[in-house]
LOSEDREN-729204 format. One record per residue (C-alpha): x, y, z; residue in three letters. Coordinates in steps of 0.05 Angstrom, whole numbers, plus 5000, padded with zeros to 4 digits. Layout:
N
XYZALA;...
This chain:
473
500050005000UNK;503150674980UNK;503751285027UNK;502051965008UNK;507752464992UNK;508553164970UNK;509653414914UNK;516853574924UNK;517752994975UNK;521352254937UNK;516651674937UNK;516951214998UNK;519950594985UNK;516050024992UNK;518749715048UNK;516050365089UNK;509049985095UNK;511749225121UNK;506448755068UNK;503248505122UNK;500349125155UNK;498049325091UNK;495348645077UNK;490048875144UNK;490149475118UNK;486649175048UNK;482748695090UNK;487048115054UNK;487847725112UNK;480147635120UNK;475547065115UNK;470247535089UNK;474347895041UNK;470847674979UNK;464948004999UNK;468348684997UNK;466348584916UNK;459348804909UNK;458248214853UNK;459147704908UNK;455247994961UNK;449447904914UNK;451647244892UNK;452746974964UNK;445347284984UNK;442446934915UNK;446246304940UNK;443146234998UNK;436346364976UNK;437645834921UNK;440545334970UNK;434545345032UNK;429245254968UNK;434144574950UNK;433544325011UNK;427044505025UNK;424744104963UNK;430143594979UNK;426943485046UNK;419343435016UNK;421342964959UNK;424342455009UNK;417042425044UNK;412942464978UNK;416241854947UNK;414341535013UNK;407541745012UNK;407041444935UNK;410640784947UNK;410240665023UNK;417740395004UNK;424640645042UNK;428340284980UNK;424940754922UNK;427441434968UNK;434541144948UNK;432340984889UNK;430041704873UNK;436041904893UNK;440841454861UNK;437041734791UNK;438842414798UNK;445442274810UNK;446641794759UNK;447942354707UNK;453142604746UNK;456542004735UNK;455341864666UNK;454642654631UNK;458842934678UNK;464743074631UNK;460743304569UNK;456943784614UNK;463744054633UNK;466044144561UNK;459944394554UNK;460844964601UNK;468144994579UNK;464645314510UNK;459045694522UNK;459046364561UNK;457646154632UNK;453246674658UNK;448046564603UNK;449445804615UNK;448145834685UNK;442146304677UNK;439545824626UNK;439945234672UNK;438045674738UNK;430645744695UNK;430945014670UNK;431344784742UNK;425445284763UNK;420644994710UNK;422444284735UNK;420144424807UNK;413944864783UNK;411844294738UNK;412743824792UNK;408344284851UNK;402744354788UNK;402743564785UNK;402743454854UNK;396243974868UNK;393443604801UNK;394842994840UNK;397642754777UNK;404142554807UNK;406841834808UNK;412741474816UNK;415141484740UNK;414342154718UNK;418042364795UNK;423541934771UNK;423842204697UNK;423542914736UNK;428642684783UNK;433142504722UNK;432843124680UNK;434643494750UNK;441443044748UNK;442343194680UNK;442043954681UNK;446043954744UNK;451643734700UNK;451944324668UNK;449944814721UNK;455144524777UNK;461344754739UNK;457745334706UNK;455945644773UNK;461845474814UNK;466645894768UNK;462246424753UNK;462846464834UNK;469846424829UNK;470446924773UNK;467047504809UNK;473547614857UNK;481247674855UNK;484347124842UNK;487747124913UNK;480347164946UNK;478346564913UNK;479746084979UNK;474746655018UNK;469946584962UNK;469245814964UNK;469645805036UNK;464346245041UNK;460145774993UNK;460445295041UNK;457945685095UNK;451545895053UNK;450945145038UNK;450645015114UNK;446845615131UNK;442345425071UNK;440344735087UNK;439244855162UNK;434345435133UNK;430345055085UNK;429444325123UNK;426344815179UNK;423145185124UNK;419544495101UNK;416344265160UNK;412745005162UNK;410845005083UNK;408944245093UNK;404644355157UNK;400644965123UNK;401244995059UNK;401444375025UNK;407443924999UNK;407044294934UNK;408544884965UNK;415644704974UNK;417044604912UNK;414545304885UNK;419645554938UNK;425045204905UNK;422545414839UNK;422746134866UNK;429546124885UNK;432245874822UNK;429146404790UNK;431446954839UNK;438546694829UNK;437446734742UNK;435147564757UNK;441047634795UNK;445547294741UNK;445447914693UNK;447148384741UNK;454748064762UNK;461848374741UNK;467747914725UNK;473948124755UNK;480448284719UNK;483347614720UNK;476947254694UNK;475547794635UNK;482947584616UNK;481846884622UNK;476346864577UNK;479547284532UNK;484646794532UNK;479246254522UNK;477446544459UNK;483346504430UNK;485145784448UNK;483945314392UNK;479044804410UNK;480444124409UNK;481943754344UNK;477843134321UNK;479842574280UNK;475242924229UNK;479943474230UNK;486543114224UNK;483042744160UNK;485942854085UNK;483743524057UNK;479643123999UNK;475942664051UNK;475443164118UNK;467843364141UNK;465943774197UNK;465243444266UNK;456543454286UNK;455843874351UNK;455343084380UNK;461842964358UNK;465143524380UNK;461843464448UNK;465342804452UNK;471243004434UNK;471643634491UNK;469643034536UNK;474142664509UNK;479843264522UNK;477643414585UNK;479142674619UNK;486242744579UNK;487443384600UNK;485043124675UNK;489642474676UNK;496142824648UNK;496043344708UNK;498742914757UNK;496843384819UNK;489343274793UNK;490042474789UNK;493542564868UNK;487043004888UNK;482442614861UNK;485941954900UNK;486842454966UNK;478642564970UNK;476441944943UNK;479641555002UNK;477142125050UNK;469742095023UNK;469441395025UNK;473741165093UNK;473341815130UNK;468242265106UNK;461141865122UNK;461642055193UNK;453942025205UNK;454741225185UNK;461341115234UNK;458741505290UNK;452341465292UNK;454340675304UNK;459640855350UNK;455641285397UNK;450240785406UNK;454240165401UNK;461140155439UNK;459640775478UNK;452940535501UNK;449941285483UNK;442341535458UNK;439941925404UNK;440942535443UNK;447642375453UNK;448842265374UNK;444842985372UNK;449943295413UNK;455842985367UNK;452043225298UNK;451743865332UNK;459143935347UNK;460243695273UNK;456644265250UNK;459044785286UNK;466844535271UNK;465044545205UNK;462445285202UNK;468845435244UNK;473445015187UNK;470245415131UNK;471246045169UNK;479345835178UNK;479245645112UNK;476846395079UNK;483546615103UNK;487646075062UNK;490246504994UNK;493546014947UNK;492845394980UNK;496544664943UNK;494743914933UNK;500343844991UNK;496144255038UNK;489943835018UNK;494943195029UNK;496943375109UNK;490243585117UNK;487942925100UNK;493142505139UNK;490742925196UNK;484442875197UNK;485342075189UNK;489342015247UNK;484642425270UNK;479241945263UNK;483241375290UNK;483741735359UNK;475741795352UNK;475641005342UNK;478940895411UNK;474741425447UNK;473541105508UNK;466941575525UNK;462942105491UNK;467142685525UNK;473142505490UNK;469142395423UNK;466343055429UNK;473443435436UNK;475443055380UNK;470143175334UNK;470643885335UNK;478643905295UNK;475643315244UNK;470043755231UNK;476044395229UNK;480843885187UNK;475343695140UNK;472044365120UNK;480044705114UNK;481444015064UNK;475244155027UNK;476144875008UNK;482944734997UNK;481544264944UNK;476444584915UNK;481545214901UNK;485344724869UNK;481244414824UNK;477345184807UNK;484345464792UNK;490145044778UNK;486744814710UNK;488145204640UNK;481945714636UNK;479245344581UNK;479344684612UNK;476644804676UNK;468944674659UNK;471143954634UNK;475743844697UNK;469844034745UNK;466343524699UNK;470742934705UNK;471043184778UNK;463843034789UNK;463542394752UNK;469142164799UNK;465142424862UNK;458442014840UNK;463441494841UNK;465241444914UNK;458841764928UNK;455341194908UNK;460140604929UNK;462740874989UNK;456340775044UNK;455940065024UNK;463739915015UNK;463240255088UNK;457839875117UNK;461239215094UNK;466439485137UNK;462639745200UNK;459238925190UNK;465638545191UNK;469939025232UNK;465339375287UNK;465940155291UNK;471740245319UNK;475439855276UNK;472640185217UNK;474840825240UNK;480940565258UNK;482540275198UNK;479240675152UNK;484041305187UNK;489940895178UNK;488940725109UNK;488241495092UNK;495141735126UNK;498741135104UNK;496241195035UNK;498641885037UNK;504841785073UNK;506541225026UNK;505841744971UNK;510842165001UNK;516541655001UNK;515141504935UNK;515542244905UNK;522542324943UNK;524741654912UNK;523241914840UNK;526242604847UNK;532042324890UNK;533141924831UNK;531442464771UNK;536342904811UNK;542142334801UNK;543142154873UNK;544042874887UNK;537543134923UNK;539043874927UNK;536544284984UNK;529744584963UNK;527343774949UNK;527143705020UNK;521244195009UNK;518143804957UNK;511843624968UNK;509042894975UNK;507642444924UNK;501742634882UNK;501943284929UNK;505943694882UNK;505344434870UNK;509144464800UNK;
């Protein structure tokens, strides 16, 4: 930050001002520092509108497909539709995203998602409504998600600095939190007097809300460039192209949709810090991450609690996690190493958690896994928003999600196996020493390979390197 001179008087140096008083000067050491762009203030206020009407119509669908069927089995199976598309479009809606301009994208898909939900409140009040069309409904939800997860999360991302962009997805998660407490309370009310139809007109509502705000948000600097840069990239080349001049045709907009797909999972396998994130979280989400699985058994089982008790540790969850995502606004550029430690902790964490011998000890451990977690999480998701070429990051977030319905899916029922055969506190146990030593394990192996790219001579900085699969280069 410069200091104001004369006229006759020599500029300051900059030393005068140490950076980190004028970083507090700025604000720049803030968790809420993104919101000193008026663009993200509205986006953040639209975001949590958007995200209590999701829940509140997540909340209502789980009980209408009960009312309908009478079966537990088709509430997962409801479920299990909608995110099927995730698994299997999730990298063409990416490349998708990756071409067309992403606020009228995500507009677009913010008023395709309203008309779903007001379709499906006019065929519940038309009592119309059965267990077909909610899963056909269910499934074009999925599919437009595809494109308006990416499309959303970088338009977020493009509204700030670059250097605000941890504060900016930290506070996402916070309106995600806030949100979701908001609208399952907001359900029960609209359920209890107005109807169950009602909740989905909310939802529909807020999707709309969030497409009026759309128009009104200003890129910053760095995205303007980025997309500039975009532009002038040259799209990926098909075999059509690469064809003799006599015999080439132009690609069908099919065709070239498979082959940005197509791109995107190259581009996504050849950046080896992306392959190492995906590995770090998928291990997380699927041996340390289902916490209301392990503990729920944990608490009732070894530790002979109630439901009260399992309240209590919920609670603390919560509130750690608000208190992680708060931590985290104040991380700047953060690595894949970062995520890595974070990781390791948090699963030796969890293996502390597995030998709690009563609820007291749980509870003061819950609150830094919850901290450990939510700091990972952001971290990562800076990553993957901003270590990707601009043009490519659409089709990363895409090959991202299709990895995520992955371990969403398989990971309860790979974990239940586990809670079965090995109790709960051997499945935290286990499941928390799998994580670090998977990581750690990665880490000897980096050193190995630049120890030996180096030719026996590892020079100082290496011993800074980061773990294997944790690299920031």
């Amino acid at each position: 930050m410069s200091v104001p001179v004369s006229s006759e008087a020599a500029p300051a140096p900059a030393a005068a001002v140490p950076p980190a008083r004028a970083r507090r000067r700025r604000g720049g050491g803030s968790p809420w520092r993104c919101l000193r762009t008026p663009s993200m203030r509205r986006w953040s206020a639209a975001n949590l509108v958007s995200n209590a009407g999701t829940w509140m119509q997540l909340t209502v669908q789980n009980l209408l497909v009960l009312q309908i069927t009478g079966s537990a089995a088709a509430t997962g199976l409801s479920l299990a539709v909608q995110a099927g598309p995730g698994l299997l479009l999730g990298v063409v809606g990416g490349a998708a995203v990756d071409r067309w301009n992403r606020k009228v994208t995500a507009m677009v898909s913010q008023v395709v998602l309203g008309l779903v939900a007001f379709s499906t409140a006019a065929l519940i009040g038309l009592d119309l409504l059965n267990m077909p069309v909610l899963l056909l409904l269910a499934a074009v939800t999925g599919i437009v998600n595809t494109i308006d997860g990416p499309a959303t999360s970088l338009l977020g991302n493009d509204l700030v600095p670059k250097d605000d962009v941890p504060s900016a997805i930290a506070l996402g998660s916070m309106v995600h939190s806030a949100g979701r407490l908001a609208g399952t309370a907001l359900a029960a009310v609209a359920v209890g007097t107005l109807g169950t139809a009602s909740a989905y007109v909310a939802n529909g509502v807020s999707f709309l809300f969030v497409a009026a705000v759309i128009p009104s948000l200003r890129p910053a600097a760095h995205a303007l460039r980025e997309a500039a840069q975009t532009r002038r990239a040259p799209a990926p080349r098909s075999p059509a192209a690469e064809a003799p001049v006599g015999r080439r045709r132009a690609p069908s907009r099919d065709k070239a949709s498979e082959d940005g797909a197509r791109a995107g999972l190259t581009y996504f396998m050849s950046r080896p810090r992306l392959v190492a994130l995906v590995g770090i979280t998928g291990l997380s989400s699927i041996f340390g991450r289902n916490y209301q699985l392990t503990l729920v058994v944990l608490v009732i089982g070894p530790l002979h609690g109630d439901q009260g008790d399992f309240g209590t540790v919920s609670t603390v969850l919560a509130v750690g996690g608000i208190a992680g995502a708060v931590l985290a606004g104040r991380l700047r550029r953060p690595t894949v190493r970062l995520v890595g430690v974070l990781a390791a902790c948090g699963g030796l964490l969890q293996v502390a958690a597995g030998l709690s011998p009563g609820l007291v000890v749980l509870v003061l451990l819950v609150i830094p896994m919850a901290v450990v977690e939510s700091l990972s999480d952001t971290a990562g998701a800076t990553v993957l928003q901003t270590d990707p070429a601009p043009e490519m990051r659409g089709r990363v977030l895409g090959v991202w999600r299709s990895a995520g319905t992955v371990w969403g899916l398989a990971g309860p029922p790979l974990l239940g196996l586990l809670l079965e055969y090995a109790g709960a506190r051997g499945a935290l146990v286990s499941g928390g020493l799998l994580i670090a030593g998977a990581i750690a394990l990665g880490g000897l192996r980096h050193r190995r390979i630049t120890h030996r790219a180096s030719g026996g001579r590892l020079p100082v900085t290496a011993s800074l390197a980061p773990a294997a699969g944790l690299s920031n280069a």
